[in-house]
C-alpha positions in Angstrom: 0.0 0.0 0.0 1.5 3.5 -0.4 2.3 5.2 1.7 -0.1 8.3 2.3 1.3 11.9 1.6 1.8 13.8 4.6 -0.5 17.0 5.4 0.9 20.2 4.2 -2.1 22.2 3.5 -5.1 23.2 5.9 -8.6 24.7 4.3 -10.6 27.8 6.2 -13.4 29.1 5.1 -17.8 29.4 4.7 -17.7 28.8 8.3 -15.1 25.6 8.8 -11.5 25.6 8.9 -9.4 22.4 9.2 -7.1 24.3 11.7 -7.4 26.3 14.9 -6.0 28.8 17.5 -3.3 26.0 19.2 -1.9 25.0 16.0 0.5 28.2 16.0 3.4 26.3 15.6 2.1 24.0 12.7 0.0 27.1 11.0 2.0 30.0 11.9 0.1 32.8 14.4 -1.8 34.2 11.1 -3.0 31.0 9.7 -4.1 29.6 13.1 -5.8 32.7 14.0 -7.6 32.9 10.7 -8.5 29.3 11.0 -10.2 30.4 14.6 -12.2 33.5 13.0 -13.0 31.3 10.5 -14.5 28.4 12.7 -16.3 31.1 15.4 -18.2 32.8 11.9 -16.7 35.9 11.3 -16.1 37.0 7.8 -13.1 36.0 7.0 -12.1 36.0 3.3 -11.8 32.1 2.3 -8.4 30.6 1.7 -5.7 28.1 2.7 -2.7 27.7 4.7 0.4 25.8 3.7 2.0 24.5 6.8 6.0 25.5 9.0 6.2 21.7 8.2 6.3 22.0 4.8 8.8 25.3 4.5 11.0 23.2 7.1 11.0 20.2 4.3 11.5 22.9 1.3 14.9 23.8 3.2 15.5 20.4 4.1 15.2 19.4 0.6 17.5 21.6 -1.2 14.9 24.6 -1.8 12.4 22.0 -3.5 8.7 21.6 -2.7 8.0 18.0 -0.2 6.5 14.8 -2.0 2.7 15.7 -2.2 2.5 19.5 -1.5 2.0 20.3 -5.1 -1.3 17.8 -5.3 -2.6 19.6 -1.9 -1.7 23.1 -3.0 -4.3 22.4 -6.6 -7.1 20.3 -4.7 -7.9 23.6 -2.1 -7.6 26.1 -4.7 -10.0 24.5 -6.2 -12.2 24.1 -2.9 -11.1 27.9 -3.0 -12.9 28.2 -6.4 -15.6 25.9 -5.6 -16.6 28.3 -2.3 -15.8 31.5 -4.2 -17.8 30.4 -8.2 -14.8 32.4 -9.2 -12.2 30.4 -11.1 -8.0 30.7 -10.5 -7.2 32.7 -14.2 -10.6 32.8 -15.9 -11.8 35.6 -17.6 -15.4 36.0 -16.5 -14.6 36.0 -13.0 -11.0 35.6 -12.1 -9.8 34.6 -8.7 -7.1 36.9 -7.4 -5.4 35.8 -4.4 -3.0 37.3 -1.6 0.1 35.1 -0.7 1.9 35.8 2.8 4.3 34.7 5.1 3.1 33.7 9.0 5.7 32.2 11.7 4.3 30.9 14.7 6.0 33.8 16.4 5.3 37.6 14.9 7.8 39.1 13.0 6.2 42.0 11.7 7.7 43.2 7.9 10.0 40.9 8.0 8.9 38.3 5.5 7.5 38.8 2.0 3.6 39.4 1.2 2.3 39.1 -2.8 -1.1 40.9 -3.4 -3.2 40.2 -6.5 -1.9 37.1 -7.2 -3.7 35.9 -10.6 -3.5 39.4 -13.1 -2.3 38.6 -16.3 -3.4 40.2 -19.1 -6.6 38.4 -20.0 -7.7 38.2 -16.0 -7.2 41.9 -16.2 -10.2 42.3 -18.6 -12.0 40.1 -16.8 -11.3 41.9 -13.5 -12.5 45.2 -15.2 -15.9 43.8 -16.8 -16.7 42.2 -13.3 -16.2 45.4 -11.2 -17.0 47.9 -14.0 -14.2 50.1 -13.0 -11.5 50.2 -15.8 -9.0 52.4 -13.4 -9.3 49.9 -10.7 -8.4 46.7 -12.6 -5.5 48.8 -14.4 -3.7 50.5 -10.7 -4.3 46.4 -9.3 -2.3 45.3 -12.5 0.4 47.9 -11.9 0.8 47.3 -8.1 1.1 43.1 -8.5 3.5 43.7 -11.6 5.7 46.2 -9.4 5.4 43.7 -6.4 5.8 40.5 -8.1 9.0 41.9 -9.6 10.5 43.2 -6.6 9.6 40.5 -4.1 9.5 36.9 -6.3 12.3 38.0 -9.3 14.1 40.3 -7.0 14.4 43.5 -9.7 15.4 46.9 -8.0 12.3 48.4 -6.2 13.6 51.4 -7.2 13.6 50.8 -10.9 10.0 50.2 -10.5 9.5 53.3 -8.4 11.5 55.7 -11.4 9.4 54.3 -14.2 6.0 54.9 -11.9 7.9 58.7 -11.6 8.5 59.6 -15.1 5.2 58.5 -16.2 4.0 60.6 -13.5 5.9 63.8 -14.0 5.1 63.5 -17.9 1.6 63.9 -17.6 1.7 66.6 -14.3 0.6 63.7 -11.6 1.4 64.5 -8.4 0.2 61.7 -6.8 -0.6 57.7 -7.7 -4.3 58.8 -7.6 -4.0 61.8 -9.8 -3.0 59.1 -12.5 -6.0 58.0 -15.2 -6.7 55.2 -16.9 -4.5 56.0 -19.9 -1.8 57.2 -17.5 -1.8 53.5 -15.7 -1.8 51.7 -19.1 1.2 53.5 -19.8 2.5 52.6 -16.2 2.6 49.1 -16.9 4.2 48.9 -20.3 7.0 51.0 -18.3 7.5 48.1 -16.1 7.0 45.2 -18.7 10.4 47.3 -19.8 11.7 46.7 -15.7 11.1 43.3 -16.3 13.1 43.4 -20.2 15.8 45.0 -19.1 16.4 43.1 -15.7 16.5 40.0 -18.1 13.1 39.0 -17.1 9.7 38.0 -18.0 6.5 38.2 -16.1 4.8 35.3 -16.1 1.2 35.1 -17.6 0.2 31.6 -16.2 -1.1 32.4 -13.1 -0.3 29.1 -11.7 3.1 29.5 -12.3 2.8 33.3 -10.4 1.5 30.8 -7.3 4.0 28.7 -7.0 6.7 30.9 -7.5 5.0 33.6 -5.1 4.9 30.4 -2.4 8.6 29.9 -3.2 9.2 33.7 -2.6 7.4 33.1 1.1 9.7 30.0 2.1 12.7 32.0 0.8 11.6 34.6 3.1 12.2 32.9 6.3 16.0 33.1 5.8 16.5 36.6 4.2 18.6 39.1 6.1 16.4 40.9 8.1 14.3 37.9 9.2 17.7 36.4 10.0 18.5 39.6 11.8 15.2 39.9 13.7 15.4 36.4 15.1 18.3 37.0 16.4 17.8 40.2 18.2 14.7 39.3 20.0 16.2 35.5 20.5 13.3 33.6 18.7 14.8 30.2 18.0 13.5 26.4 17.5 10.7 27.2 14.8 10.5 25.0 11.8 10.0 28.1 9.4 6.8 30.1 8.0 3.6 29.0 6.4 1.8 30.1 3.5 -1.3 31.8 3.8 -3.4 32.1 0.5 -6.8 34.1 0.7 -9.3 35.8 -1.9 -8.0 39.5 -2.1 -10.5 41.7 -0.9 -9.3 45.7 -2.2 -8.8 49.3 -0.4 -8.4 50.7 -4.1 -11.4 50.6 -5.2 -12.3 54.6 -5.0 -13.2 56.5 -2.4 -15.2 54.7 -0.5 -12.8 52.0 -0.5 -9.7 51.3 2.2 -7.7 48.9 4.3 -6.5 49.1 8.1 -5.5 47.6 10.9 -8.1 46.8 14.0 -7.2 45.8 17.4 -10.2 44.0 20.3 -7.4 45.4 22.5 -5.3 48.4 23.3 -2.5 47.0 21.3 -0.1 48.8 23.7 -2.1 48.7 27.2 -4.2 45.8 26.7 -6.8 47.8 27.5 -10.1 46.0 26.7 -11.2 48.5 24.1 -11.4 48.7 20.5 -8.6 50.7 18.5 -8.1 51.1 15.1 
């Protein structure tokens, strides 16, 4: 009999989740607390979490993915697009995910986070039709190709940043926002020319952006400044991150659209009070 594939990938989401507030160190503090919102019904965007096991077995195994994770990693995106009735790079109704890191213990900024996760140039269309907002679908292409560069293919932030400048100053934009839709177009050809002259490609299967992305996360765990960060506050004997993958839900959507943070508590008295 063969032998089963171990358990790399936990489902939350419609109300359920496979995992729960004491699996930190399994889930990483993020995925188990997600998992626990999940399970006591509040609205938490759907998604999965890819375990500290696996990460640990990615190092283990010379940066390659564990026997199995692959197979898990497909079978709850599509429970994703199952609970969703979006599909992972359709047209009509593309799903657009969010990728980040989660240790069992907080390290805040110090691991890599990929946002709108599925854009390619079809999905784009797609995106726009569904939301009827042209501008929108354009700035959420822009920001994933800047982000995918600089965190996945490692290109120059910078480079990004100077091409988002001159297309700026060309047509008298003072800020992002001041940008239209013609003006965001232009953006991302700019950067398809990052990518050109970096001697890379952005990728247009959006499977391919996923498991790259999750790469990006494991890498994560042993860049400098997480290196650095574990060793200042003396955080030692965790396995590595997971992998958190949830539906995108957007602050860019006008002006009536926005993201934050919110505490239950006083995040620096404890105070029982809501702040945020």
């Amino acid at each position: 009999m063969a032998k089963k594939a171990k358990k790399y990938v936990y489902f939350f989401g419609g109300g359920k989740a496979e995992g729960n507030a004491q699996m930190r160190d399994l889930l990483g503090g993020k995925g188990a607390n997600l998992a626990e919102m999940c399970s006591l019904g509040l609205p938490v965007p759907p998604g999965f979490t890819i375990t500290t096991e696996a990460c640990n077995e990615f190092y283990r195994r010379g940066k390659k993915w564990p026997a199995g994770l692959a197979e898990q990693v497909d079978k709850h995106l599509a429970r994703l697009e199952k609970i969703s009735g979006k599909t992972f790079g359709g047209v009509d109704n593309p799903l657009l995910v969010s990728v980040r890191s989660g240790a069992a213990v907080s390290m805040p900024g110090m691991m890599d986070t990929v946002l709108n996760l599925g854009l390619n140039d079809q999905t784009l269309q797609g995106l726009i039709k569904l939301t009827n907002n042209e501008r929108f679908g354009w700035d959420a292409y822009r920001r994933f190709m800047q982000m995918f560069g600089d965190v996945v293919l490692g290109i120059e932030h910078d480079a990004f940043e100077h091409a988002l400048q001159a297309v700026k100053d060309k047509r008298g934009a003072k800020y992002d926002t001041d940008l239209d839709v013609e003006g965001l177009k232009e953006v991302v050809e700019e950067y398809k020319k990052v990518y050109a002259a970096a001697g890379k490609s952005f990728p247009q299967d959006v499977r391919e952006q996923l498991s790259v992305a999750i790469d990006a996360v494991f890498n994560s765990w042993n860049n400098e400044r997480a290196i650095k960060y574990r060793e200042i506050h003396n955080i030692k004997g965790l396995l590595g991150t997971a992998v958190n993958v949830q539906i995108m839900v957007f602050g860019n959507m006008g002006a009536s659209s926005g993201t934050g943070v919110a505490f239950t508590r006083n995040p620096a008295t404890g105070e029982n009070k809501f702040y945020g």
